[in-house]
C-alpha positions as a Markdown table, in Angstrom:
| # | Residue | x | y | z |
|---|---|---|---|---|
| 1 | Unk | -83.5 | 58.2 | 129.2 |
| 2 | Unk | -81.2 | 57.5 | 132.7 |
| 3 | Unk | -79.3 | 55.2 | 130.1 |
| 4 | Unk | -78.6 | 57.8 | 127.4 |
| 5 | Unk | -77.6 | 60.3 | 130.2 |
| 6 | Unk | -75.0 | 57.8 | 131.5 |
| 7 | Unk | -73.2 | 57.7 | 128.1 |
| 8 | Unk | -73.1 | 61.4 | 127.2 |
| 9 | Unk | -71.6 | 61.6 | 131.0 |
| 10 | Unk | -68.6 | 59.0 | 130.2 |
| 11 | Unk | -68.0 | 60.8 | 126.4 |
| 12 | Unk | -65.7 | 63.1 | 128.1 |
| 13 | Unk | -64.0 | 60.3 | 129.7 |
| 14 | Unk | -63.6 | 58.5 | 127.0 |
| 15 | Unk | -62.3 | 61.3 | 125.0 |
| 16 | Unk | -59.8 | 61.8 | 127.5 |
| 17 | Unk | -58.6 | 58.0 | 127.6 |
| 18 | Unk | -58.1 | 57.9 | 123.8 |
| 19 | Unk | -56.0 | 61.3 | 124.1 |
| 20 | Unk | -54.0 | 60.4 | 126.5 |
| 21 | Unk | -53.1 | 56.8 | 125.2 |
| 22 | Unk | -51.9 | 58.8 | 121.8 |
| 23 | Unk | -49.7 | 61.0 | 123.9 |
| 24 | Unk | -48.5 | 58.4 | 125.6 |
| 25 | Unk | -47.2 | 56.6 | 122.4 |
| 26 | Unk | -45.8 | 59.8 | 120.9 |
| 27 | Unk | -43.3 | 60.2 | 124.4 |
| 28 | Unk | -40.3 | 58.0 | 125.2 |
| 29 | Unk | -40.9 | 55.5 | 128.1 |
| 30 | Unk | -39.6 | 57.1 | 131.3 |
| 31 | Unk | -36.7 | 54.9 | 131.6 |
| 32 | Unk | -34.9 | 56.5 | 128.0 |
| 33 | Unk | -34.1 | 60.3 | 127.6 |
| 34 | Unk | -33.1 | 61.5 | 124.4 |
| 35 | Unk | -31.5 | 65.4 | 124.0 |
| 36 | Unk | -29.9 | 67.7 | 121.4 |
| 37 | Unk | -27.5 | 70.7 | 122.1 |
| 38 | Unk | -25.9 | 73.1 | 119.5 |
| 39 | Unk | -22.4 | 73.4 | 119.2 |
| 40 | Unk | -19.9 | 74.9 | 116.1 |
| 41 | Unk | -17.0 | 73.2 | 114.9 |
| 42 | Unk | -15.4 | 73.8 | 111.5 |
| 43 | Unk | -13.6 | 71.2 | 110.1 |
| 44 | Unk | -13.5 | 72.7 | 106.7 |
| 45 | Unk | -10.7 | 72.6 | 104.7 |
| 46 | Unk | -9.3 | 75.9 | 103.1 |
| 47 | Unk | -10.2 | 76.3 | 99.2 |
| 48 | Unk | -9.1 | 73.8 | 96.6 |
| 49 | Unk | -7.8 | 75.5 | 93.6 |
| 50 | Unk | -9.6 | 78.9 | 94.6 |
| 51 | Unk | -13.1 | 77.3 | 94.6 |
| 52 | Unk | -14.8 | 76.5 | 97.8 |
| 53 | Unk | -15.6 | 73.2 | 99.6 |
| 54 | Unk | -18.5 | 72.1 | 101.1 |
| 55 | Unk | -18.9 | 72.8 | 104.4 |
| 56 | Unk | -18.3 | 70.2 | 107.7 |
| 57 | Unk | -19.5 | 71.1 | 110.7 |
| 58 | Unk | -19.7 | 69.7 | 114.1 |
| 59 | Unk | -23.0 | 71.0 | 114.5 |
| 60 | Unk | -24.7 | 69.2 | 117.5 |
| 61 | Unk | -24.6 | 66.7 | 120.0 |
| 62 | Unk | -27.3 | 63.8 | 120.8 |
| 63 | Unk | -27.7 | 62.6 | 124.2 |
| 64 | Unk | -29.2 | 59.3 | 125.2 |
| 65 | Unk | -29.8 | 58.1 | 128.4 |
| 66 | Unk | -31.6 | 54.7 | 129.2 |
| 67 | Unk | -31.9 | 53.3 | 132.7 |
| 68 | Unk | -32.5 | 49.9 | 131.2 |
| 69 | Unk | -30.5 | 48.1 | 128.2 |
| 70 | Unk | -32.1 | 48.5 | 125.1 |
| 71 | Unk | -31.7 | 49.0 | 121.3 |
| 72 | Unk | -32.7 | 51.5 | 119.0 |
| 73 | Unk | -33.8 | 50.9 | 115.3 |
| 74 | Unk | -33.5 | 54.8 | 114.2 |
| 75 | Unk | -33.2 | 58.5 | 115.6 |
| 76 | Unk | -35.1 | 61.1 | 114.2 |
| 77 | Unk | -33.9 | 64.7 | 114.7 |
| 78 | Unk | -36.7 | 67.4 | 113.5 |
| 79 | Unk | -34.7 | 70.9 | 111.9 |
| 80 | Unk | -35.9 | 74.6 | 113.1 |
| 81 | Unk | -35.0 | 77.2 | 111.4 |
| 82 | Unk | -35.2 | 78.2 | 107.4 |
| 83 | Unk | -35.8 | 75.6 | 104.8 |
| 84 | Unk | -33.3 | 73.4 | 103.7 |
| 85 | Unk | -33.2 | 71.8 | 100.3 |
| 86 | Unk | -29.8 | 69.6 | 100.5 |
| 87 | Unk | -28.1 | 68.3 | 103.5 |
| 88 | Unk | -25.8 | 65.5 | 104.5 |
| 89 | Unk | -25.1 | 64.3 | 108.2 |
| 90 | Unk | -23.1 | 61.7 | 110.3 |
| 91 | Unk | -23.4 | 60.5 | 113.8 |
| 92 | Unk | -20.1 | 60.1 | 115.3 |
| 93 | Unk | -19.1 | 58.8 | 118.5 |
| 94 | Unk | -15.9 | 59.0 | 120.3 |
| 95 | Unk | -13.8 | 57.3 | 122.9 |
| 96 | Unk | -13.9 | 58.7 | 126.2 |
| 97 | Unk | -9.7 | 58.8 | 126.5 |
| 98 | Unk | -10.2 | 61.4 | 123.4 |
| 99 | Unk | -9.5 | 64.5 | 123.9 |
| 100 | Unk | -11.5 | 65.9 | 121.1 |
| 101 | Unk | -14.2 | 64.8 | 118.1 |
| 102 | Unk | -12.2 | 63.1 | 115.2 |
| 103 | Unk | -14.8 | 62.6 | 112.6 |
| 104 | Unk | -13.2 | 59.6 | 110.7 |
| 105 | Unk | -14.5 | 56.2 | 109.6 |
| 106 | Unk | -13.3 | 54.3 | 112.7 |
| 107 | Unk | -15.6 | 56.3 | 115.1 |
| 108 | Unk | -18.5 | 56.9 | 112.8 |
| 109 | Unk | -21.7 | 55.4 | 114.0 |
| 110 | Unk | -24.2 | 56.1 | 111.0 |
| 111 | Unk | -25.0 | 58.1 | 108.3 |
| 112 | Unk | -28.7 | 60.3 | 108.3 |
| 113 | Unk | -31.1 | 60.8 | 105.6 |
| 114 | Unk | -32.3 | 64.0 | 104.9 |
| 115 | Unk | -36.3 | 64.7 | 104.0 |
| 116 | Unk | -36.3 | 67.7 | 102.5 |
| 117 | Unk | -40.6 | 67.3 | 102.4 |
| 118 | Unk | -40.5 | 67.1 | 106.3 |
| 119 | Unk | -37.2 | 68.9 | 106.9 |
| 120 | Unk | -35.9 | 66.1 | 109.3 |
| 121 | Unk | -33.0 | 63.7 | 109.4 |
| 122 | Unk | -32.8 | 60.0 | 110.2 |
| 123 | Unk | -30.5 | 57.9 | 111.4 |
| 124 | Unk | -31.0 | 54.1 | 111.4 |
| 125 | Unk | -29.0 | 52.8 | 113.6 |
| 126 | Unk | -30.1 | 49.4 | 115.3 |
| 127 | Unk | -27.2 | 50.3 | 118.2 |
| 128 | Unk | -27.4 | 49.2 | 122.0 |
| 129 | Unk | -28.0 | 51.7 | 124.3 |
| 130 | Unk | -27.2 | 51.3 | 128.4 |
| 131 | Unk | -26.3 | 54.0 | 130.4 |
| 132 | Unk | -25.6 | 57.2 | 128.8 |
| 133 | Unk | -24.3 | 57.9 | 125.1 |
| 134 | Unk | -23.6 | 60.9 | 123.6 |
| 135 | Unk | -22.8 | 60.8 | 119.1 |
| 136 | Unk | -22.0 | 64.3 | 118.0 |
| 137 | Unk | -24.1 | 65.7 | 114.7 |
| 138 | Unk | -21.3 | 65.7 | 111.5 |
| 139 | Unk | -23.4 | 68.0 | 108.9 |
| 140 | Unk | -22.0 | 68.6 | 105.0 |
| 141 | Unk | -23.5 | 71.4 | 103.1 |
| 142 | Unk | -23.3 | 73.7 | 100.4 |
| 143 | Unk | -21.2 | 77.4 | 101.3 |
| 144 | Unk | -25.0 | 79.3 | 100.9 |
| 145 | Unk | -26.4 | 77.3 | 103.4 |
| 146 | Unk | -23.9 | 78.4 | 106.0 |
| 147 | Unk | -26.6 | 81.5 | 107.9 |
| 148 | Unk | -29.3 | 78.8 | 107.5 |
| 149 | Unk | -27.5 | 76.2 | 109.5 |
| 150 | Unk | -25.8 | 78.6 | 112.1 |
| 151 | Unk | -29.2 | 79.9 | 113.0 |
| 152 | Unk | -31.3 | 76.8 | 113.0 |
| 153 | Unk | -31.1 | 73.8 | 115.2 |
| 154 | Unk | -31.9 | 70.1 | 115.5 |
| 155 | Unk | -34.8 | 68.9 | 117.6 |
| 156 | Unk | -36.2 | 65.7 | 119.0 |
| 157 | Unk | -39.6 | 65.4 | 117.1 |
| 158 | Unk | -42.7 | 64.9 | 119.5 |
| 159 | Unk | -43.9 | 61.8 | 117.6 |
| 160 | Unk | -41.6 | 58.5 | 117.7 |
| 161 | Unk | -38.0 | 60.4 | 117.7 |
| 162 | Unk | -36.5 | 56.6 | 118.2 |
| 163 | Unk | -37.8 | 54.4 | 116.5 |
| 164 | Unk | -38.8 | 51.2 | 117.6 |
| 165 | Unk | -37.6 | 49.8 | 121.0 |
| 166 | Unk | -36.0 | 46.6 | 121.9 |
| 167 | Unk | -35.4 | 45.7 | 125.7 |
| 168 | Unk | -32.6 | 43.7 | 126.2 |
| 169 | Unk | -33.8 | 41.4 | 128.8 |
| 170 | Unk | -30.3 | 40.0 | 131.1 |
């Protein structure tokens, strides 16, 4: 009976240990940050033969920081706001002597998938990371879109927002 007391005793404990081991693999190692911010920039171009274009927004900005060297295989942002049924996106980067985003082929980093099931993009990027980086969030979509995407945001998902890790050992 002493026996069978013991274990329904440590149950809890264990419970505990198996939680917190799964949140621990859901959360970034404390050496690597990763952040979003919202921003608005139209680079649009006016109407081509009175019909409108798709839309080109600088729509956010991703933040990484790691304290070691290390390289990412994929970001994963997670969308908030209404349902969205077609989108395109780019990660730029630019140089620090710029001024200002320039979102051309020379200073793109990757293009993102859209999952319209799990409304999330992904970018796979296999890129080294030291220090701090910040790629700015390129989005194309359609004119009707425009209230969805104003009011919505991108989001680093709880559960594996990069990927797998590689640290680069000097």
């Amino acid at each position: 009976m002493w026996g069978k007391n013991i274990f329904i005793m440590r149950l809890p404990i264990l419970v505990v240990l198996m939680v917190t081991a799964a949140a621990a693999q859901t959360s970034l190692p404390t050496f690597l940050s990763l952040s979003t911010s919202t921003t608005w920039k139209d680079f649009t171009l006016n109407h081509v033969n009175n019909k409108p274009q798709k839309r080109w927004v600088w729509a956010g900005t991703v933040t990484i920081k790691s304290k070691k060297p290390i390289t990412i295989s994929n970001v994963t942002l997670q969308w908030c706001g209404e349902k969205i049924q077609k989108l395109h996106a780019t990660l730029y980067h630019k140089k620090d002597t710029e001024q200002q985003l320039i979102p051309i082929q020379e200073n793109m980093l990757c293009d993102g998938e859209w999952d319209t099931h799990t409304q999330q993009l992904m970018f796979p990027m296999n890129k080294k990371i030291v220090a701090v980086n910040h790629y700015y969030l390129v989005l194309s979509f359609s004119e009707k879109d425009i209230e969805k995407i104003k009011h919505g945001s991108f989001i680093t998902p709880p559960k594996n927002p990069v990927g797998n890790l590689y640290v680069i050992n000097n």
